[in-house]
N, C-alpha and C positions, 0 to 999 in steps of 0.2 A: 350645208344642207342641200339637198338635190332639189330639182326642180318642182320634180311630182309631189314631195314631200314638205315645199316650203308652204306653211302658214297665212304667207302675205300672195292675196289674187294675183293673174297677169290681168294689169288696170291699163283701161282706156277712159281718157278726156275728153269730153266730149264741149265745144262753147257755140254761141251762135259768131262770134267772132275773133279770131285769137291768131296769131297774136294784138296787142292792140296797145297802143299809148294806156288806158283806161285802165289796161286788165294785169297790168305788172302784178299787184298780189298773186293770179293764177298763176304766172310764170313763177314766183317763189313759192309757190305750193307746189306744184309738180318737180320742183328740183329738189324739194327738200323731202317730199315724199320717194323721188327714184335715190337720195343718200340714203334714207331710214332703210330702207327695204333692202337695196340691191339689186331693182330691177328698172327697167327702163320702162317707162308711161308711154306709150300710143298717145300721141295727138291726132284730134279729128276736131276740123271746124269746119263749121258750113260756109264761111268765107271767110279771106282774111282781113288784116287791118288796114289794107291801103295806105293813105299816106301817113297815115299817124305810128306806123312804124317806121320809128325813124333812133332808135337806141339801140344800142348795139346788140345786147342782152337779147332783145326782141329781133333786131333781121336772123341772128341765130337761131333763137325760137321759129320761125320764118320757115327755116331751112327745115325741121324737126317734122312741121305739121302737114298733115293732107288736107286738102281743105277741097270738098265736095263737089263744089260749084264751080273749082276750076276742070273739072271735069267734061266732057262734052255730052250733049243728051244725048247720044250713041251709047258712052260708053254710062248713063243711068239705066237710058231705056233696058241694056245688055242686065247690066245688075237685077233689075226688078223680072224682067222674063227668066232669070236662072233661079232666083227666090222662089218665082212663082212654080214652079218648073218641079223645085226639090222640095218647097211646103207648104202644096196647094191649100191643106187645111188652115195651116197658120196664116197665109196671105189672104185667103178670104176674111178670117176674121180682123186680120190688119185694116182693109178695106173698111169694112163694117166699124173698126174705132173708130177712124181716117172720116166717116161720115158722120159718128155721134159727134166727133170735136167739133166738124165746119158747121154741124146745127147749131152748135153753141158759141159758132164765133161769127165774126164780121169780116174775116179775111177769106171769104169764099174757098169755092171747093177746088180755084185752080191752086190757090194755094195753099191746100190740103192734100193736092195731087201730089205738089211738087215736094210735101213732107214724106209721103209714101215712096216716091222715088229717091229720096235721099236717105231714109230707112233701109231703103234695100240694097245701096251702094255701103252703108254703115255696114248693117249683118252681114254681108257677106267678108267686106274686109274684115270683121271681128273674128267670125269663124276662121278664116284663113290662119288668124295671127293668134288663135287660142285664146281667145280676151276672157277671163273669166267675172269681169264685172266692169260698168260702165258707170263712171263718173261725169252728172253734168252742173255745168254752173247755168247758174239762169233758168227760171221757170218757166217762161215762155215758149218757142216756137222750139229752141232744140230741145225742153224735157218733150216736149208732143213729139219730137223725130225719136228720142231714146224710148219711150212708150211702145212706139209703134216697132223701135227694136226688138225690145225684147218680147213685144206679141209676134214676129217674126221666129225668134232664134230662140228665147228663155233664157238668153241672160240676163244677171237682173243689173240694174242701175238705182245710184244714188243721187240726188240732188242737192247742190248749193242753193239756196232764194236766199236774196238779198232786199227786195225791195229796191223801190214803191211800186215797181210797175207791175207786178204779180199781184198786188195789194190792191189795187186800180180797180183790176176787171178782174177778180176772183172765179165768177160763174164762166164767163167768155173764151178763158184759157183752160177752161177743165182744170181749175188747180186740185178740187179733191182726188179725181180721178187720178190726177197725175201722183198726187203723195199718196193715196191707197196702193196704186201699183209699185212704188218705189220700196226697196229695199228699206233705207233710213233718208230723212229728209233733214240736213243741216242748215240748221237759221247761223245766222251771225252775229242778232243779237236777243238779248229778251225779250225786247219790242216784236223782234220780230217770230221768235219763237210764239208770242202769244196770239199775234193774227194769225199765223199759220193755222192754230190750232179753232181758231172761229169757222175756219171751212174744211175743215176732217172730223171724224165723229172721234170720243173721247177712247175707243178702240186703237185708235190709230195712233194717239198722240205720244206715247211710248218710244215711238219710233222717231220724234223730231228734237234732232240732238241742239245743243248751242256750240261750235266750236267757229271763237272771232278772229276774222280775217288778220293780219301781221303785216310790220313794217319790215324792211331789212334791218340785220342787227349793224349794218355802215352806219345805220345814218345815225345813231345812239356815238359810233366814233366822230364822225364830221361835227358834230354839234360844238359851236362858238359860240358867246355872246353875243348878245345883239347890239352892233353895231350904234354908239352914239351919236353921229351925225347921218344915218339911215334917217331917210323921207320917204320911203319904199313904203307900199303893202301890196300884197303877191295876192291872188286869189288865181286858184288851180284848181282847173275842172273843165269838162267839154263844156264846149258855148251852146246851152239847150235851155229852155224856158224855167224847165224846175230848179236849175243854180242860180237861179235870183238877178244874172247880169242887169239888167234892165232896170230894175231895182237899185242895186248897188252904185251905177253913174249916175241914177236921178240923188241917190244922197252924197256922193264922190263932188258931184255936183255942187252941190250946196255949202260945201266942206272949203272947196275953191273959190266960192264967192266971200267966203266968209275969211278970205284972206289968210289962207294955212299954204305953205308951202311943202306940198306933197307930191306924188308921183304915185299911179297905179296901174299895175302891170295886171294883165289878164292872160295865165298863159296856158292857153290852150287852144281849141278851134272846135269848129261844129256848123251844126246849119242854123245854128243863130249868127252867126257872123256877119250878115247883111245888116239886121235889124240891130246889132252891138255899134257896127260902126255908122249908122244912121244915128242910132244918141251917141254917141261921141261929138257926131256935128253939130247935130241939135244943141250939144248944151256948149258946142265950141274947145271942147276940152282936148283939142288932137294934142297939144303940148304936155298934156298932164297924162293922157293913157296910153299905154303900150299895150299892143294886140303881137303875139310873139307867131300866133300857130302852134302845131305842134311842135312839141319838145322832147327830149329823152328824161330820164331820171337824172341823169349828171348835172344837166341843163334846168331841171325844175331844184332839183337841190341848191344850182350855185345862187337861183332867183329867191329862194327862202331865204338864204345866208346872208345875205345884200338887203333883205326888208326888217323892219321893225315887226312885222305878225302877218298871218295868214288870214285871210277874207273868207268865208262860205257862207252868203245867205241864201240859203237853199228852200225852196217851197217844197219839194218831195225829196227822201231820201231813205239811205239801207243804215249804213255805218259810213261813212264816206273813210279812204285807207288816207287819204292824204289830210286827213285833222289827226293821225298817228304820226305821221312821216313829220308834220309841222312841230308837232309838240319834241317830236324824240331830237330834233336837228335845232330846238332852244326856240322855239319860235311861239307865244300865246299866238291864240286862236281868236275870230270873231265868228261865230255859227249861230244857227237857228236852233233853238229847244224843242226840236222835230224829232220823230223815229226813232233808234238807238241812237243817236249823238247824246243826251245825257246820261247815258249810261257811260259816258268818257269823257264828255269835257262838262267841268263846275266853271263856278266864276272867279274861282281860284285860279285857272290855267288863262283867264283871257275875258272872252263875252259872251255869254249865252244871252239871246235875245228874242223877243217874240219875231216870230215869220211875216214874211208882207210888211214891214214896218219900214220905211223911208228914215222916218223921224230917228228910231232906231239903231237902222245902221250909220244914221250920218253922228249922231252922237259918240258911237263906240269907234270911228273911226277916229274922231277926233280927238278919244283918249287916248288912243292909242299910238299918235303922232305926237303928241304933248306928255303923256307921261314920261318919268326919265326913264332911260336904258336898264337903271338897276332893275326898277319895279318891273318892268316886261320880265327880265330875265327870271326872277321871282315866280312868276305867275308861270312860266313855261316850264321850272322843272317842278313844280304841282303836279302838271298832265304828264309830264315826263313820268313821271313816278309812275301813273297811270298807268300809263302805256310800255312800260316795263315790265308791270305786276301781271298785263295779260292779253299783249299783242305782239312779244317779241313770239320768234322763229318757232321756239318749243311750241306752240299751240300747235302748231301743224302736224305734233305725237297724238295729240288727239284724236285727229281726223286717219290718221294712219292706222289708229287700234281699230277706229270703227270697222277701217274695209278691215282690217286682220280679223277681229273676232263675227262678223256678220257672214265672211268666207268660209270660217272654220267653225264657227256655232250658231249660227244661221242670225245670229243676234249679240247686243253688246253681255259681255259678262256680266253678273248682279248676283249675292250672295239671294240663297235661296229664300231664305226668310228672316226676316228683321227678330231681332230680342226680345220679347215681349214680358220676360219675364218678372222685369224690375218696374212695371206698372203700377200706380198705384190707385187702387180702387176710389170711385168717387165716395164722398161723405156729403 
């Protein structure tokens, strides 16, 4: 099929960070979207991952992506005066968004300025490269830079929200504004399909699909038993306030006093790292916890395979992709009954647990160190199953029909009208 004739858009990605240790899901969605199609995806981030890329997957992705702000404000300020230059009407009214958003936000108008100037560096390289629709992940500051795109150029764009943080400050980020302009707006989970739709009118809500973020289908192969003399538990995640660290050592804590011979590995990094390794001292535990930094996926895999179960007490969250990556590679889970996390993990696959709970996690820790090797294994292919039925790679067909049929029918396919024939009258 020819180009002018092919069905599936020329798509651009658009993340506020990418590549990044966090965002490997995006990197399996855009590859598995340029196999479906045939076409290769435009990368665009407004910065990249700095040190947290460190996989190899990702320095290649590295190489793939343009990323904004490595830019000089020469060559922004160049972009915005040639926009302005060739669509005065459209850049006043950009302008005019660019001020309704920073009314409505806290992060002032220099940087709302600086969304405007990255809009204009976006439009223009899209134009160049014939982009016929823009994919962003993240509702926040890059859908406000794809907004103000497509009131520059009229191309239109789609959105990934994942949660919490769009969920946070609903009013502050313009989130209606931003799903009313958007082509289709993709939740990731019900949970979060159903807030979404607490701040768009029920006009709109037609348009916000569910299609759940995916593991690699490796790690369904890597999957082993759990280890019988394993004293390991893994907990993987940035080191940030809403992943519960703080929480987690105060009952890890309690767990070691209480005379269990365990080891907990925390492997990631962030700018709680200060405050993680200050309770580490606090509670004396440097022999018992490992702070790894960042990791690659090879590296977070071999640290699953080595542990009895995976750790996440999370005070805010979306779907987290690594309670999939745990369950599929044989590993129960211990997590918070937050957000769309039970819409995937029961207490079949591990521990669903209330949130903020010290008492909590320090008990599910400590089944989970004392129960035998068989019964973990048990419990992990429960979620396995799970996460089989509807997080392997095929979900990302989903999200491919959406751009094919919103490109070429301006909206998803839907039989025209339901049956109504065989109703049967009330009595």
């Amino acid at each position: 099929m020819s180009e002018a004739a092919s069905p599936f858009p020329r798509l651009a990605y658009l993340v506020s960070e990418y590549p990044k240790a966090s965002h490997s899901f995006i990197r399996r969605e855009i590859l598995e979207i340029e196999r479906l199609s045939g076409r290769p995806v435009l990368r665009v981030a407004i910065r990249g991952g700095g040190k947290s890329v460190v996989d190899p997957a990702d320095v290649r992705e590295a190489a793939k992506t343009i990323e904004v702000l490595d830019r000089s404000p020469a060559e922004l300020a160049a972009a915005t005066a040639e926009i302005a230059a060739l669509h005065p009407i459209r850049y006043r009214r950009a302008v005019e968004m660019s001020g309704r958003m920073w009314a409505k936000s806290d992060r002032g108008a220099i940087r709302h300025g600086a969304y405007l100037a990255e809009a204009a560096f976006i439009a223009r390289l899209l134009m160049r490269e014939r982009i016929d629709h823009l994919h962003v992940h993240f509702g926040l500051n890059s859908a406000a830079v794809a907004r103000l795109v497509k009131c520059l150029t009229n191309i239109p764009y789609s959105v990934s929200i994942h949660g919490p943080g769009e969920f946070d400050e609903p009013l502050a980020i313009s989130l209606r504004e931003k799903m009313e302009d958007a082509s289709f707006v993709r939740a990731v989970s019900h949970y979060g399909s159903g807030q979404l739709r607490r701040w768009v009118g029920p006009d709109h809500w037609d348009k916000i699909q569910v299609v759940r973020c995916t593991v690699d289908d490796s790690f369904f192969d890597a999957a082993v038993p759990v280890p019988a003399t394993s004293k390991s538990i893994v907990c993987v995640g940035r080191l940030t306030a809403p992943k519960g660290h703080l929480l987690l050592l105060d009952a890890f804590a309690r767990i070691i006093d209480d005379g269990l011979d365990a080891k907990l590995v925390l492997a990631g990094d962030g700018e709680l790292r200060p405050e993680v390794e200050k309770k580490i001292a606090e509670h004396d535990l440097g022999k018992y916890v490992e702070v790894t930094g960042w990791v690659g996926e090879a590296e977070v895999r071999r640290r699953l395979l080595a542990a009895r179960a995976m750790v996440l007490p999370s005070l805010a969250e979306g779907l987290p992709v690594v309670i999939m990556e745990s369950l599929a590679l044989g590993r129960p889970v211990i997590t918070t009954m937050i957000a769309g996390i039970p819409e995937l993990m029961k207490n079949d696959a591990g521990w669903l647990i209330p949130s903020g709970s010290v008492d909590h996690i320090a008990d599910a820790l400590k089944e989970a160190l004392t129960s035998p090797s068989t019964t973990l294994d048990t419990m992990a292919q429960a979620g396995r199953e799970r996460v089989e039925a509807g997080h392997r790679t095929a979900e990302i067909a989903k999200l491919f029909h959406l751009f094919e049929d919103y490109h070429r029918y301006g909206g998803p396919l839907r039989s025209a009208h339901r049956d109504r024939s065989h109703r049967v009258p009330p009595t």
